[in-house]
C-alpha positions in Angstrom: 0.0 0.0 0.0 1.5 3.5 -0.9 2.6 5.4 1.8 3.7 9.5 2.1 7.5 9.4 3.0 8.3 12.2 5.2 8.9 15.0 3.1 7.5 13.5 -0.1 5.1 16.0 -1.9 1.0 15.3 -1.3 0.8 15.5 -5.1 3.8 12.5 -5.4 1.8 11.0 -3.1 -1.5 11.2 -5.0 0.5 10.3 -8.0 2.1 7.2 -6.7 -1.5 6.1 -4.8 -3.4 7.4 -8.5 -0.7 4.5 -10.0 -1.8 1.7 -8.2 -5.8 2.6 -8.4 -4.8 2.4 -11.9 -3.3 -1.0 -12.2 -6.3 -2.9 -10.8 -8.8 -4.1 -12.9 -11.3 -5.0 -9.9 -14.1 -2.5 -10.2 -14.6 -3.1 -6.3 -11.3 -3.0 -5.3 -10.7 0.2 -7.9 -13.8 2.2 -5.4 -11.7 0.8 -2.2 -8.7 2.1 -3.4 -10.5 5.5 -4.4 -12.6 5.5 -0.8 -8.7 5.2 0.5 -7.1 7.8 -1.4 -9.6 10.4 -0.3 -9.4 9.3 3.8 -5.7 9.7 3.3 -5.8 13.0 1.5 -8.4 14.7 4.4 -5.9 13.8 7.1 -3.3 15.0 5.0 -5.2 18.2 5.1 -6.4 18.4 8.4 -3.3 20.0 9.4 -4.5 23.8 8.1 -2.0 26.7 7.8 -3.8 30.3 8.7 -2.6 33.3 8.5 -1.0 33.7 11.8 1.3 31.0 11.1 3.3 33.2 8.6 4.8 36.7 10.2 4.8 39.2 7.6 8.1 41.0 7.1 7.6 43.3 4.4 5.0 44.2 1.3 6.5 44.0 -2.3 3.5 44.2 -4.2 -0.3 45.4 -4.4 -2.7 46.1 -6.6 -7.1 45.8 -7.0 -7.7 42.6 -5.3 -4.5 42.5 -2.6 -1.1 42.7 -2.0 2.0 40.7 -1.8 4.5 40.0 0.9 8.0 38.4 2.2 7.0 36.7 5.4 8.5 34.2 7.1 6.8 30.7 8.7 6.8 30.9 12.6 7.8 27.4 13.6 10.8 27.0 11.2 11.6 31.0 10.0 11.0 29.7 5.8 11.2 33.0 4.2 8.2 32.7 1.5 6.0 35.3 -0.4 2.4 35.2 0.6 -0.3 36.2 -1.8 -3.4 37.7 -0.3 -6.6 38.4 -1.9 -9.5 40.3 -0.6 -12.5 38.1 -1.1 -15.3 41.0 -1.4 -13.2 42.6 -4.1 -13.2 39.8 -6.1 -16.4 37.9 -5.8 -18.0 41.9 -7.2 -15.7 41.8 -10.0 -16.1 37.6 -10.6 -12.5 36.8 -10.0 -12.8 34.0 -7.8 -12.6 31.0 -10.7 -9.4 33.0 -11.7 -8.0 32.8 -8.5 -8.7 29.0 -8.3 -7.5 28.3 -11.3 -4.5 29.6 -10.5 -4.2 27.8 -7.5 -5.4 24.6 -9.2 -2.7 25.1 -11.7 0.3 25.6 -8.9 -1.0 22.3 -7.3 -0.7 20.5 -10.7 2.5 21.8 -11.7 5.7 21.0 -10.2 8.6 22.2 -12.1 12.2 23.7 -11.6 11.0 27.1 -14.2 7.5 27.5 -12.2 7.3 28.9 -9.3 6.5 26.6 -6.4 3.1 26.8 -4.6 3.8 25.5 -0.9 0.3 26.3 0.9 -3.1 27.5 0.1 -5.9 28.3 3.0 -8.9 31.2 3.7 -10.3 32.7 6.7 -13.5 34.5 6.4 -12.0 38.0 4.4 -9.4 36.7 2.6 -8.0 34.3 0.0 -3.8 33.0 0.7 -1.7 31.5 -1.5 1.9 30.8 0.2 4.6 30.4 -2.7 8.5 30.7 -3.0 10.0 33.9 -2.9 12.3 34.9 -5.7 14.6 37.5 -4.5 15.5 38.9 -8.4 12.4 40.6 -9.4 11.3 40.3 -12.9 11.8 40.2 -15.9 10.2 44.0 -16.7 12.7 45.2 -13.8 15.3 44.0 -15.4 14.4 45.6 -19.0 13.5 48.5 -17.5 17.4 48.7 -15.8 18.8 47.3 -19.4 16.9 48.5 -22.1 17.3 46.1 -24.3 19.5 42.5 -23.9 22.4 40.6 -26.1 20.7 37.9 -28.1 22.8 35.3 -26.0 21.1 37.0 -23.3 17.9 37.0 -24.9 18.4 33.5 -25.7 18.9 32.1 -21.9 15.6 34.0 -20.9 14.1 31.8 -23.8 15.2 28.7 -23.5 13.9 29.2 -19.9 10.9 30.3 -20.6 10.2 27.5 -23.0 10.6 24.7 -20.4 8.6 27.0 -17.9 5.7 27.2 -20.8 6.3 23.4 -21.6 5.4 22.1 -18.6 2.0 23.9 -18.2 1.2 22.7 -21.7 2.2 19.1 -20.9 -0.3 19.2 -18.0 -3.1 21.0 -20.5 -3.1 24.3 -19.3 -2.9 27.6 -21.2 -1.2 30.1 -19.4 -3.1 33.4 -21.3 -1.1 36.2 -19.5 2.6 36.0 -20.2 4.4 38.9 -19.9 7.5 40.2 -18.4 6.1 41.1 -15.4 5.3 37.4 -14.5 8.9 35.7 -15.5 10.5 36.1 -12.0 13.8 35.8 -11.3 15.7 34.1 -8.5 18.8 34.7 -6.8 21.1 33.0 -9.6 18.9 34.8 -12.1 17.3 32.1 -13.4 13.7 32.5 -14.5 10.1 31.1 -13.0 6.9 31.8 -14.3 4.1 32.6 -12.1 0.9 34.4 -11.9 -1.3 31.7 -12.9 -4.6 33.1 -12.1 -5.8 33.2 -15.7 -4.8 29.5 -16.5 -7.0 27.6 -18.5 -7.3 23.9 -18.4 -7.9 22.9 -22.1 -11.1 21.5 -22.8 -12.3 22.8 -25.9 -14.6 25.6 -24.8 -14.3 28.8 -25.4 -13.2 31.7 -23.6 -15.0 34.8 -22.1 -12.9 38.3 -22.9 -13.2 41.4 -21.3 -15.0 44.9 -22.4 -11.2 45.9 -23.4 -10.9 43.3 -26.2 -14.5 43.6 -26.9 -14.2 47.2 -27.4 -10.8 46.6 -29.8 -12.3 44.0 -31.9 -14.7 46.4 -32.9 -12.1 49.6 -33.3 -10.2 47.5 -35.4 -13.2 46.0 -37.7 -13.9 50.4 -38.4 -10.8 51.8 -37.8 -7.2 52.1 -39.4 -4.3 49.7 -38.1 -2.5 52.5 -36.7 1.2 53.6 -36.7 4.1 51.8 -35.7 5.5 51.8 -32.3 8.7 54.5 -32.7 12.0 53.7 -31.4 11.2 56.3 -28.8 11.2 57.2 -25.0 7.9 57.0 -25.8 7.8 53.4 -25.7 9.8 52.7 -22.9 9.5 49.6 -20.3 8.9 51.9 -17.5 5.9 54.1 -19.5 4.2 51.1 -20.3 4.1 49.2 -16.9 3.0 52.5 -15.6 0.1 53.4 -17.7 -1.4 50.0 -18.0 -0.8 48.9 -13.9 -4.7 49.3 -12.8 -5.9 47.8 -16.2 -3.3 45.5 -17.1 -1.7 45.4 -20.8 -2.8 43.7 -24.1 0.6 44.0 -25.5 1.3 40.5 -25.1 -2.2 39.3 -26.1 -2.5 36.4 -29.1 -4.5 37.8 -32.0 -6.9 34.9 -31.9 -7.3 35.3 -28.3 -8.8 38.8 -29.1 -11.0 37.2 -31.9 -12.5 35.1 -29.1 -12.9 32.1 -31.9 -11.1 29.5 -30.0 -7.6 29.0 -29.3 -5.4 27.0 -28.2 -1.5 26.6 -26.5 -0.1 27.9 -29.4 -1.7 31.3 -28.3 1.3 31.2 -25.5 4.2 31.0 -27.9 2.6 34.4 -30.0 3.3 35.9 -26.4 7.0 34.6 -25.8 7.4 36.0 -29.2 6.1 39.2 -28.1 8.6 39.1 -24.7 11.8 38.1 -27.3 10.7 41.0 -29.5 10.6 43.4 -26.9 13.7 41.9 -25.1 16.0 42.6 -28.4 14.3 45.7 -29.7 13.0 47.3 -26.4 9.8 47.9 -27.3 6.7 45.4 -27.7 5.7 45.2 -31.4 2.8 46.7 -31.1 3.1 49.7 -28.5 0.3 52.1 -28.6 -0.3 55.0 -26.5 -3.9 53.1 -25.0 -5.0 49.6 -24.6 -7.7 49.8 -27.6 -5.0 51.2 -30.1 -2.4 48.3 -29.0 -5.5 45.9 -29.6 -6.5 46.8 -33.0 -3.0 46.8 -34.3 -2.7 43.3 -32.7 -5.7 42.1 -34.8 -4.0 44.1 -38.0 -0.8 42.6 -36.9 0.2 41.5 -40.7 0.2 45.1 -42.0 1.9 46.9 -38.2 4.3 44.5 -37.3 7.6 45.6 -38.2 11.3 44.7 -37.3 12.8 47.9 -37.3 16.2 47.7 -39.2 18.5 49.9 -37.1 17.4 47.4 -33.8 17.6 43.9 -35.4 20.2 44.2 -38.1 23.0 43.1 -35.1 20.6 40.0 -34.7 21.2 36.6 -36.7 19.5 34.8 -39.2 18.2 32.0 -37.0 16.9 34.7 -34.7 15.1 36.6 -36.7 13.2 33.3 -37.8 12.4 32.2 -35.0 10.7 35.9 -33.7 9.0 35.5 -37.3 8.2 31.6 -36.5 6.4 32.7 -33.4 4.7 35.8 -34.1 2.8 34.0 -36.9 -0.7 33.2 -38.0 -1.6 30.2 -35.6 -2.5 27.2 -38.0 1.7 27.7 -38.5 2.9 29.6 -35.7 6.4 27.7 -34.5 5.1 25.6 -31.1 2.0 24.7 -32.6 3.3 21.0 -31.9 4.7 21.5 -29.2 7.3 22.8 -27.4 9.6 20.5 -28.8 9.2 22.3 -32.0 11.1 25.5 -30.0 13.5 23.3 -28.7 14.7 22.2 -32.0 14.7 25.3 -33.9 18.1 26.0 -35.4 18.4 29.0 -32.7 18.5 26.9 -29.9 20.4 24.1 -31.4 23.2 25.2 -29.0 21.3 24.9 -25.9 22.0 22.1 -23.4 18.4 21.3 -22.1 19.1 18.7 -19.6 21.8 21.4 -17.9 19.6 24.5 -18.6 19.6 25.1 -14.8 23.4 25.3 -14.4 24.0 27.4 -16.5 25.7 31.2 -15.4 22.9 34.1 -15.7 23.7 36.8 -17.6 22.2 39.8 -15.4 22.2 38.6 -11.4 20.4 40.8 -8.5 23.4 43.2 -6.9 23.6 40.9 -3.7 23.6 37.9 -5.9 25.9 35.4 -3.8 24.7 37.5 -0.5 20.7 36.4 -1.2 21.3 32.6 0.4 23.5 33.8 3.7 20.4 36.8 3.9 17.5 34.4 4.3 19.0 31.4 6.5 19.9 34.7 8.7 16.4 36.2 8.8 14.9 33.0 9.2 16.3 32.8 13.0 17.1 36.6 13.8 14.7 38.3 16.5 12.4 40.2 15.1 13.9 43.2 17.8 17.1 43.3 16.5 18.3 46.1 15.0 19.5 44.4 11.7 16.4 43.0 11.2 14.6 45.3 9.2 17.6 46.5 7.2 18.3 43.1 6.5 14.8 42.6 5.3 14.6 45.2 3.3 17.9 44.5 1.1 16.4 41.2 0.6 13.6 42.8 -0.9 15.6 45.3 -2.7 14.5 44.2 -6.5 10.7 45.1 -5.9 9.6 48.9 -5.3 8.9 49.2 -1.8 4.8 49.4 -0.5 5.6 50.6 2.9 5.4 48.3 6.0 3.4 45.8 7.2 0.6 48.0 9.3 1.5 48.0 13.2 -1.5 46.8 14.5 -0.4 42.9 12.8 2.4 42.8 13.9 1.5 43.1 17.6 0.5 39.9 17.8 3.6 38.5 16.3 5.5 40.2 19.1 3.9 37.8 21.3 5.1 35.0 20.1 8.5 33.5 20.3 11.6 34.1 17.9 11.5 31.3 14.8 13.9 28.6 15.7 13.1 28.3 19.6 12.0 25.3 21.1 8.5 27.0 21.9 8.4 28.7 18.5 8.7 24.7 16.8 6.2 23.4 19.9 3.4 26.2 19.1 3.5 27.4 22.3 0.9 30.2 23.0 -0.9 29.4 19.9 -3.9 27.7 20.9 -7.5 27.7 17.8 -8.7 30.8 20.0 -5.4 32.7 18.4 -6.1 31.5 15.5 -9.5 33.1 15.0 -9.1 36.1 12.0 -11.5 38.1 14.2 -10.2 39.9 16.9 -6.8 40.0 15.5 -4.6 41.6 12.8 -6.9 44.8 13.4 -10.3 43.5 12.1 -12.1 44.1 15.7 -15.1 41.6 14.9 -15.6 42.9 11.8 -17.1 39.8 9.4 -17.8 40.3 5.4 -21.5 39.6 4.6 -21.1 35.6 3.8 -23.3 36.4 0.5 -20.1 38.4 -1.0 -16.8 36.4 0.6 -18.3 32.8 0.7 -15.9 30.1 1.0 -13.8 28.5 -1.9 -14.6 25.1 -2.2 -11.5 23.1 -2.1 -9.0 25.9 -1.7 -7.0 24.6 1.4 -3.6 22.9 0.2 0.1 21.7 1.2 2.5 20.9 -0.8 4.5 19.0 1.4 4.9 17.6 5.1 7.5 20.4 5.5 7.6 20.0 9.7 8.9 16.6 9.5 11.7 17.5 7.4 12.8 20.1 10.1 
């Protein structure tokens, strides 16, 4: 009978079990086996992570729905980024499937070039998602320092990026919002997808598109394609991620996507082609001073896109076809097979796939080697010390800076003993009562109306048994 080893993954686990279900041919013994499975998986899951367990430690992100943080896991001082999400906020504007499909997606997928989902859990207000934290930023930071990258540059970044995008597709999924801002970097600046909340498990609907696309499908069926993006500060990294932060950019969109007549994984690999462009020219292809222009000229893209000549001409031949190979009509767009047929494209012949991870980055965050020694340190340093919050701040030091964690949180983590003590492993003090959401973290008693926040069915998740491995 399959067993979880101590420190084996629940999904392994489910895998292995899922194997053996599998094998026999029994139709009785097949429902034991299933009846089984599920006991074992609920007391998997009835040890629950909430958000007291994790002691926030600074906010890197935020935007409509919530905000992002570094915190860091009380019993064993794991330095993690926790995603929360205001549940009011985003059952009134019907993100909730988005949100567990992301989740569903970061429990399916376990790969070196995606980034690693450890926990998921809710209280009453809130959505979590508990994840890795990758100490390099992005991959818009980085253009934004740059401007523009090497094509042996660009080239790491895509062979990266291709096993990241693989292995979604392998498991079914469309990602449907690449874009630089979601290719992370971590402290070897090496690259991991993430921001899986519009992942779409492939099963040959359709999809549902916003009033943006709505509104530039019809601009572009009246209107003229447009003129092409200058090579001007006008088109700048920065510019863009500014203007399009609260309602998020099309630039990377797949012109069929916009059609909303169907799609498939190909629709991806039009959007890595998009990234390449913009990562050799400095610019996205079809850079337009609102959303609705950059739409129609996606939908016109045969007549606007255009490789300007003073920006490319450094570039070689297999390059250039394999930006044309990707940004291409999809019945023949390159990776329409499969991301095998990236993987064998002339450009990447040189590419060592099996030792893509060892490889030496070509742009690394400024404390680099210092990253490793920063988080084992913060992981066990008192929270009172006066290095603490300079330390946690240099770690942080690729992501703009939201301002602290408010002070009325982290009172009740002043209570509670430094991460690494024997009461801090034991749970000491932390009885269900302080576990409640209510009274703490500044809510006083307040409770969302149950009709807007309800619960998410089947949201609660570890990824592994991580206590017994300490």
């Amino acid at each position: 009978m399959a067993t979880l080893v101590p420190g084996e993954t629940v999904e392994h686990f489910k895998a292995k079990f899922r194997r053996l279900i599998d094998q026999e041919t029994d139709p009785a013994k097949r429902a034991e086996l299933e009846a089984q499975l599920a006991e074992k998986e609920a007391a998997i899951m009835a040890k629950t992570y909430c958000r007291q367990d994790f002691e926030p430690l600074i906010i890197i992100g935020r935007g409509a729905f919530g905000e992002v943080r570094i915190v860091r896991k009380v019993t064993t001082g794991e330095v993690l980024a926790m995603k929360i999400m205001k549940k009011e906020a985003m059952v009134l504007k019907n993100q909730i499937g988005h949100i567990k499909a992301e989740r569903d997606a970061m429990v399916d997928v376990l790969d070196r070039f995606v980034v690693n989902l450890h926990y998921s859990f809710q209280d009453d207000d809130h959505l979590y998602l508990v994840m890795d934290y990758l100490p390099g930023g992005d991959l818009m930071g980085l253009l934004i320092k740059e401007d523009v990258f090497p094509e042996e540059a660009t080239k790491f970044y895509a062979a990266q990026a291709i096993q990241a995008i693989g292995a979604i597709h392998a498991l079914g999924y469309i990602h449907r919002d690449l874009k630089p801002d979601n290719l992370l970097l971590d402290a070897a600046g090496h690259l991991r997808l993430t921001d899986l909340g519009l992942c779409k498990k492939v099963d040959g609907g359709d999809t549902t598109l916003g009033k943006l696309q709505e509104e530039a499908v019809k601009a572009a069926q009246a209107g003229s394609p447009g003129s092409v993006a200058p090579a001007s500060s006008s088109a700048t990294h920065r510019t863009r991620r500014l203007a399009y932060s609260t309602v998020g950019t099309p630039d990377y969109i797949a012109p069929e996507v916009l059609l909303k007549k169907g799609y498939g994984k190909e629709a991806d690999w039009w959007s890595l082609g998009v990234i390449l462009f913009e990562c050799l020219v400095g610019y996205p292809p079809f850079y337009a001073d609102d959303p609705v222009s950059t739409c129609r000229k996606i939908l016109r893209w045969p007549e606007t896109l255009v490789f300007p000549a003073d920006r490319t001409k450094h570039l070689s031949h297999e390059c250039m076809d394999f930006l044309r190979g990707l940004l291409n009509h999809a019945d023949s767009r390159l990776g329409r097979g499969g991301a095998d047929e990236l993987r064998s494209h002339p450009w990447l012949a040189d590419v060592d796939w099996a030792a893509l991870d060892d490889y030496e980055a070509p742009y690394v965050t400024t404390q680099g080697a210092l990253v490793g020694s920063l988080m084992s340190t913060i992981a066990t340093m008192p929270r009172d010390s006066p290095d603490f919050l300079p330390m946690v701040k240099d770690l942080a030091a690729a992501f703009d800076d939201f301002g602290p964690v408010p002070e009325e949180e982290m009172e009740y983590f002043r209570t509670l003993p430094d991460p690494g003590s024997k009461s801090a492993k034991g749970g000491a003090g932390r009885g269900r009562a302080a576990r409640s959401v209510g009274g703490l973290l500044g809510k006083k008693g307040r409770r969302v109306n149950p009709k807007a926040a309800p619960k998410v069915e089947g949201y609660t998740f570890r990824r592994t048994l991580r206590d017994s491995k300490k």
